[in-house]
Structures are given as C-alpha cells and as structure tokens.
C-alpha atoms as a printed R data frame, in Angstrom:
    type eleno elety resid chain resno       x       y       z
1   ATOM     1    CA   UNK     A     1  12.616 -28.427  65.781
2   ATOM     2    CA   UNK     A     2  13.370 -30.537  62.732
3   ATOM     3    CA   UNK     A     3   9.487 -29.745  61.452
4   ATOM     4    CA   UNK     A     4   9.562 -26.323  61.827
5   ATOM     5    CA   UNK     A     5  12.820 -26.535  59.328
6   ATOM     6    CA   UNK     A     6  10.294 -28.523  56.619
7   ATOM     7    CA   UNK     A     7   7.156 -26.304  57.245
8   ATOM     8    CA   UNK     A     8   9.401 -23.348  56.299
9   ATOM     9    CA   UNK     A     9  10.811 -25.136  53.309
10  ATOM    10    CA   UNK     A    10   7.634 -26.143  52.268
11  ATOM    11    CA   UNK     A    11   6.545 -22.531  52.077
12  ATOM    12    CA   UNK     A    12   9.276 -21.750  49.774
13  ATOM    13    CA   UNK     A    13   8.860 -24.182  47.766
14  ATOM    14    CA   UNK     A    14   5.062 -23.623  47.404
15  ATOM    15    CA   UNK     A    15   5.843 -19.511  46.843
16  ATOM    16    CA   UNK     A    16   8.221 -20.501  43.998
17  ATOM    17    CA   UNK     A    17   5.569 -22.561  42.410
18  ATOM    18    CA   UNK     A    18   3.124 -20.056  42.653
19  ATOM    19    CA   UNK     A    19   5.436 -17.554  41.198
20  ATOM    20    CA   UNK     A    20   6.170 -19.693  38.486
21  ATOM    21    CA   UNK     A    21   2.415 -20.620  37.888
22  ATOM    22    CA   UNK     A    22   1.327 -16.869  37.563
23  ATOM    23    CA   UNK     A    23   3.701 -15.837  35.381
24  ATOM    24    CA   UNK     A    24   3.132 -18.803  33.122
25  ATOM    25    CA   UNK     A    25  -0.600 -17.441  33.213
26  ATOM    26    CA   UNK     A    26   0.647 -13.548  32.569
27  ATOM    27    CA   UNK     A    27   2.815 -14.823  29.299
28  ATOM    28    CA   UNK     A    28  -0.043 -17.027  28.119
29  ATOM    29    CA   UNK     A    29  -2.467 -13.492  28.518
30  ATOM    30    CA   UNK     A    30  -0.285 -11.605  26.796
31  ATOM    31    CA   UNK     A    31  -0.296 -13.996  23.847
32  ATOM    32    CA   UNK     A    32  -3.934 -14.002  23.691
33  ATOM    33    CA   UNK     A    33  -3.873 -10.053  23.564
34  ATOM    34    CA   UNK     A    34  -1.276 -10.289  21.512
35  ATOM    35    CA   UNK     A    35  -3.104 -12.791  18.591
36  ATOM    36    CA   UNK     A    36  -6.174 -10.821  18.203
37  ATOM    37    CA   UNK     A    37  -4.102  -7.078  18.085
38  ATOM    38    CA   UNK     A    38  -1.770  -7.801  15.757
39  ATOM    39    CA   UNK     A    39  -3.921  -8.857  12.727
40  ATOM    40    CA   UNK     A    40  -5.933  -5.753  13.549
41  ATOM    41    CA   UNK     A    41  -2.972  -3.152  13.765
42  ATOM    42    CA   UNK     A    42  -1.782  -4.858  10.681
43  ATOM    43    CA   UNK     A    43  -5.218  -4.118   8.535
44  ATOM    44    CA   UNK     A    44  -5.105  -0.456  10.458
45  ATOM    45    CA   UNK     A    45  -1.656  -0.042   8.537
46  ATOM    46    CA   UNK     A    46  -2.568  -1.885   5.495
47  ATOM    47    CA   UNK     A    47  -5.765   0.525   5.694
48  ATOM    48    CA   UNK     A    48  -3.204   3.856   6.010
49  ATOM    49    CA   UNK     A    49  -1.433   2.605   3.167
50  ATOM    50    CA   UNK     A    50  -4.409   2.119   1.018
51  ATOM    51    CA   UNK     A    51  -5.233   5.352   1.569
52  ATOM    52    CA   UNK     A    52  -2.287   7.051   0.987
53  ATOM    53    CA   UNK     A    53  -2.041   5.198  -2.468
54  ATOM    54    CA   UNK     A    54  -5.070   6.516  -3.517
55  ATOM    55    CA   UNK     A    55  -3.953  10.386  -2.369
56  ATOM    56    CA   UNK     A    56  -0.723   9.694  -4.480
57  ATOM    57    CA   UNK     A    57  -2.747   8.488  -7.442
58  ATOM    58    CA   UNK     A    58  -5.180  11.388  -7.236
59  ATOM    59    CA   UNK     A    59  -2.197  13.386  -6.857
60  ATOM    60    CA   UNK     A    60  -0.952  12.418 -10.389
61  ATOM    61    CA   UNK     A    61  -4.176  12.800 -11.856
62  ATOM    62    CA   UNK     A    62  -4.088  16.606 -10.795
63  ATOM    63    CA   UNK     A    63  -0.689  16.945 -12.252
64  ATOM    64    CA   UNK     A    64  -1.820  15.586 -15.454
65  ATOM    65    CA   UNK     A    65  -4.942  17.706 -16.100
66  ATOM    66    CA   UNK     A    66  -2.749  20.709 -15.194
67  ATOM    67    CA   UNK     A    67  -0.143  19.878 -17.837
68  ATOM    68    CA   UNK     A    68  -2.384  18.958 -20.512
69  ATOM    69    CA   UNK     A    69  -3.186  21.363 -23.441
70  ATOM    70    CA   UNK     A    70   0.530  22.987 -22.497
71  ATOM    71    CA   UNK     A    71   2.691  21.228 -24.617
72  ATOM    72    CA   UNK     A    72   6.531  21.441 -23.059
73  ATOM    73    CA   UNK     A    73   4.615  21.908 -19.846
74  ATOM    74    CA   UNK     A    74   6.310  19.397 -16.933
75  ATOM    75    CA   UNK     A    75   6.084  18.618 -13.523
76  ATOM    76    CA   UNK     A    76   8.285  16.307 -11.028
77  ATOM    77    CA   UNK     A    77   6.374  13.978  -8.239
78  ATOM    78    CA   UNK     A    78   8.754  12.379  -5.708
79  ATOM    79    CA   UNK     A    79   7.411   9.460  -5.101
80  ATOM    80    CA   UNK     A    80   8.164   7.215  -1.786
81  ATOM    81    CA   UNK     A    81   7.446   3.687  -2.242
82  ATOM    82    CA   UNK     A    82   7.011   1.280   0.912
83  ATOM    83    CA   UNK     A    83   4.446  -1.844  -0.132
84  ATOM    84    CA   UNK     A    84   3.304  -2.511  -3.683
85  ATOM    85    CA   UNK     A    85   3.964  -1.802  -6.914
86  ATOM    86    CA   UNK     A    86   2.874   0.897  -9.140
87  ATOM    87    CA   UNK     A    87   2.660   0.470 -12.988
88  ATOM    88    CA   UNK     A    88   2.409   3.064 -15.608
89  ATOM    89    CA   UNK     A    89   0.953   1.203 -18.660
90  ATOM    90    CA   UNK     A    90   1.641   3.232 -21.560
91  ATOM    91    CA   UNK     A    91   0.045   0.424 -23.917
92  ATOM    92    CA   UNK     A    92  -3.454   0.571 -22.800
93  ATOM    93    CA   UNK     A    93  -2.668   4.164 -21.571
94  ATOM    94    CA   UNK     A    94  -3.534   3.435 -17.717
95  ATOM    95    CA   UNK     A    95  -1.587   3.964 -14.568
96  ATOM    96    CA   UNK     A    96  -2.431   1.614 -11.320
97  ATOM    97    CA   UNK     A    97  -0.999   0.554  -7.633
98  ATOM    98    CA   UNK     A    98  -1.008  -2.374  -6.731
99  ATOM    99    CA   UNK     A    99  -1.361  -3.807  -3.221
100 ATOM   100    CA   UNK     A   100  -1.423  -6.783  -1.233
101 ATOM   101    CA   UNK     A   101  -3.438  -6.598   1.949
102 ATOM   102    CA   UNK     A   102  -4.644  -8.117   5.084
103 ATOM   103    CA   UNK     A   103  -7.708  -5.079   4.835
104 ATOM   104    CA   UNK     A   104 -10.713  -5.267   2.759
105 ATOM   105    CA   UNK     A   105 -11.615  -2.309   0.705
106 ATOM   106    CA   UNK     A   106 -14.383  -3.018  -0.937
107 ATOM   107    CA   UNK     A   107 -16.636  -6.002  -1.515
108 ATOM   108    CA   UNK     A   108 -14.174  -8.820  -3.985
109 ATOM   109    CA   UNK     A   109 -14.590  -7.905  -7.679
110 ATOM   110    CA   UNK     A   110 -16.675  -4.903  -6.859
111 ATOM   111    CA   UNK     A   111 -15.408  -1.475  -8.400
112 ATOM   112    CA   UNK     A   112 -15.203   1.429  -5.748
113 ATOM   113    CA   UNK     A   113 -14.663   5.042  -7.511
114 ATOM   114    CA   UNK     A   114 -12.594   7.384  -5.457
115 ATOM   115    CA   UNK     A   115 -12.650  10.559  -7.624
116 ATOM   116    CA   UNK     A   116 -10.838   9.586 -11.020
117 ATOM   117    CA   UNK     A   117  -9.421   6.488  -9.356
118 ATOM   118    CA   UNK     A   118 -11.244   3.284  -9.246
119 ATOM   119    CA   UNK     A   119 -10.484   0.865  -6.578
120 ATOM   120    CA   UNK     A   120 -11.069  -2.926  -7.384
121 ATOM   121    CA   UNK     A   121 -10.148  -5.687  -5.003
122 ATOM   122    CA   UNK     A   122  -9.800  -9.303  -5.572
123 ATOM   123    CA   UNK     A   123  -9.690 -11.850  -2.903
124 ATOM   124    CA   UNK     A   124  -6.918 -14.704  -2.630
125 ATOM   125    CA   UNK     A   125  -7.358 -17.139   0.144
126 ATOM   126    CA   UNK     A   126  -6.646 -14.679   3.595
127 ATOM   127    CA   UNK     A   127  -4.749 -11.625   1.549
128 ATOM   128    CA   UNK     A   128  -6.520  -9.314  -1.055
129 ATOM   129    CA   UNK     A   129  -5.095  -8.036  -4.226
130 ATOM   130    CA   UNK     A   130  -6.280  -4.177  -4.553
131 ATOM   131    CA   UNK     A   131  -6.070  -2.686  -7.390
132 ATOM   132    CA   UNK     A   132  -6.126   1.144  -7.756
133 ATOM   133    CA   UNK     A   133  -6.251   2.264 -11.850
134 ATOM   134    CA   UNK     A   134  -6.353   5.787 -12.970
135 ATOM   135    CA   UNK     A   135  -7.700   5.206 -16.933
136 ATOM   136    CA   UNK     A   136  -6.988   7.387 -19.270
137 ATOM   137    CA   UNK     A   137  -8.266   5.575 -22.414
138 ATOM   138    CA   UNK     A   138  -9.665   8.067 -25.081
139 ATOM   139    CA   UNK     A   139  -8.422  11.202 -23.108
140 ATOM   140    CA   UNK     A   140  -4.844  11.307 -22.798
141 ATOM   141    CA   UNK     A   141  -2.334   9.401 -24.982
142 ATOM   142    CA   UNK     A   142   0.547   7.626 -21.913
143 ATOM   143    CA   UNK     A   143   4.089   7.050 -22.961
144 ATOM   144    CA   UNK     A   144   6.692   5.765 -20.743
145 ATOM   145    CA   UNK     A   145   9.699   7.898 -21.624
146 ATOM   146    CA   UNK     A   146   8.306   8.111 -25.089
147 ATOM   147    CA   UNK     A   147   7.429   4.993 -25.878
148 ATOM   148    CA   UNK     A   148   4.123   2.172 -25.397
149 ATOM   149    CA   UNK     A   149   5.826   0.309 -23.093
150 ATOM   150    CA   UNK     A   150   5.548  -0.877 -19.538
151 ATOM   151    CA   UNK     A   151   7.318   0.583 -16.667
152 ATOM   152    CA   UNK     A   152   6.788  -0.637 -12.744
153 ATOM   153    CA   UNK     A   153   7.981   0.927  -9.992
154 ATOM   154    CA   UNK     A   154   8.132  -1.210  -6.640
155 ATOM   155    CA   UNK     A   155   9.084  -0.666  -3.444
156 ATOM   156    CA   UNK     A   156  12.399   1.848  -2.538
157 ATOM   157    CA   UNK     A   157  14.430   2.835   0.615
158 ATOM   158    CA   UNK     A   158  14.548   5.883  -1.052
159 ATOM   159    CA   UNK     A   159  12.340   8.038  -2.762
160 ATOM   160    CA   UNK     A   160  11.279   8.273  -6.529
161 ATOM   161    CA   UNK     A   161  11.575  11.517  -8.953
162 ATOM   162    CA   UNK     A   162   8.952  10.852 -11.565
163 ATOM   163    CA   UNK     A   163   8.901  13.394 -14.407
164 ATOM   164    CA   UNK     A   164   5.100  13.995 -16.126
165 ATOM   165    CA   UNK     A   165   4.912  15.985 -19.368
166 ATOM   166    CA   UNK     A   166   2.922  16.816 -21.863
167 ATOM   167    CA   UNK     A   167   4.789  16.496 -25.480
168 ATOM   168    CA   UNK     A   168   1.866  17.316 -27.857
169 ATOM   169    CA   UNK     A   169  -0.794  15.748 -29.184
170 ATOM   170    CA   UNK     A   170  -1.405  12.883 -31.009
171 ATOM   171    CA   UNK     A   171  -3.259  12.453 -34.071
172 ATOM   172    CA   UNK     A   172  -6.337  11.500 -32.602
173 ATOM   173    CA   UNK     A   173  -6.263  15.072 -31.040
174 ATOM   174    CA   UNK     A   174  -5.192  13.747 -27.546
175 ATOM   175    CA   UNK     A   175  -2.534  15.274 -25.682
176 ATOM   176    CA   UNK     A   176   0.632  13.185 -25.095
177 ATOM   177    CA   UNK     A   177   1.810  12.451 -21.187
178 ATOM   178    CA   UNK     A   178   5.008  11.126 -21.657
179 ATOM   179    CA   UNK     A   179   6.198  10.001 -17.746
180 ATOM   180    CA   UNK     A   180   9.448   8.996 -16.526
181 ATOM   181    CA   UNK     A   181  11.065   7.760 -13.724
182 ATOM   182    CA   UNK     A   182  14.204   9.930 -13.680
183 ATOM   183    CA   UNK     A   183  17.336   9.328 -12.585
C-alpha cells in the first residue's frame, strides 16, 4: 500500500516538472520571436515616418510655389510633429527634417531625389541620420518671421500652425517666403 502512495506522488511531482519545463521553453520561444520582430516593426515605423516626412515636405513645397509671385498671398500648414526635428534655415534659404532611424533609406552619403526634396542619409554606428532638404537657393529668398535666422521645430503633443507667405521680392528679383511658426 505504502508504494502505491509514492508511485502516485511521483507522478505529480514529475507532471509539475514537466509543466514547469514547457513553459520555460514557451517563454524562451516567445523571446526569440520576439528579438527578431521588434527591430523589424521598429524600421516598418521608422519607414512610415520617413515617408510621411517627405509628403509633409513636398507638401510645403506646393504651398510655396502657389504663393509665390502673389505678394500678401498666405497659407497656414498644421503641422504634427512625433520624431525629429524640422529646421527652416532662413540663412542659406533651405528647409529640412531631420530623422534618426533604425531604417535605411538610401545607400550612406548617397543623395536620393524625391520630387523637389532630396533625401541624404548618413550612417552612425546601428542608427542613421536622414536628412530630408527642400533648397531653395537662387529661387526663393526664406525668412523666418522676417528675418535670416534659424528656427527648429521638434517634436509636439500637439500640433503646429505654421504660417507661409510671400512678402515681395527681393532685390535680386526673388520672391520673399517669410514662414512662421504661429502662436
């Protein structure tokens, strides 16, 4: 009587071990799975983001050669800002995005033109730096709320109003885009 007692312990104790064992086996599966998706939904985002970027860029490139010539003429972008950084510099009369990303773009140091908008990424260790410029050197003259000066907008929980207008020209015969981030 006294081994039937241990034979059915020894059953319990060998289904608890077993239990134990696979689930130790599911968590370690799931880990796997979970190391090799997350980099990748991570570049899919970084990817989405990249691309919308470049729509928003392209976007204020429209709004720009639709104001231009029409002095007084103005538009307002709203602007939502999630990753990055976008700078308009009124000094060398360009406007870019910047982005740090898990997702390669292009080849490092190679220029990619999408449209007016050329794409330029630079590699650093496991992220790259993309940079997304919209030039307007020799056709438009850029002020930042009037001025040469430097303006960067980063990331906001809420979004941007950016006013784009065309003041006049300058006396090179360029039109003036004076843009501002309003309040």
């Amino acid at each position: 009587m006294n081994s039937k007692k241990r034979f059915v312990f020894d059953n319990r104790g060998q289904i608890w071990v077993e239990t134990v064992i696979y689930t130790l086996i599911a968590f370690s599966l799931m880990g796997l799975v979970l190391a090799f998706a997350i980099p990748k939904i991570q570049e899919f985002q970084d990817k989405s983001v990249i691309e919308q970027s470049i729509g928003v860029l392209r976007e204020i490139d429209s709004l720009i050669k639709e104001i231009q010539g029409s002095p007084g003429n103005q538009r307002i972008l709203e602007l939502g800002m999630n990753k990055g950084s976008l700078t308009i510099d009124a000094a060398n009369d360009r406007i870019f995005f910047e982005l740090e990303s898990k997702y390669q773009y292009s080849q490092p140091g190679e220029n990619v033109s999408v449209g007016e908008v050329v794409v330029n990424t630079k590699e650093q260790s496991n992220i790259n730096l993309l940079t997304m410029t919209l030039d307007y050197t020799g056709e438009n003259n850029i002020l930042y709320g009037g001025q040469e000066t430097s303006k960067i907008i980063t990331k906001a929980p809420i979004p941007y109003k950016i006013s784009i207008s065309d003041t006049g020209e300058d006396a090179s015969g360029n039109p003036i885009i004076d843009i501002e981030v309003m309040e």
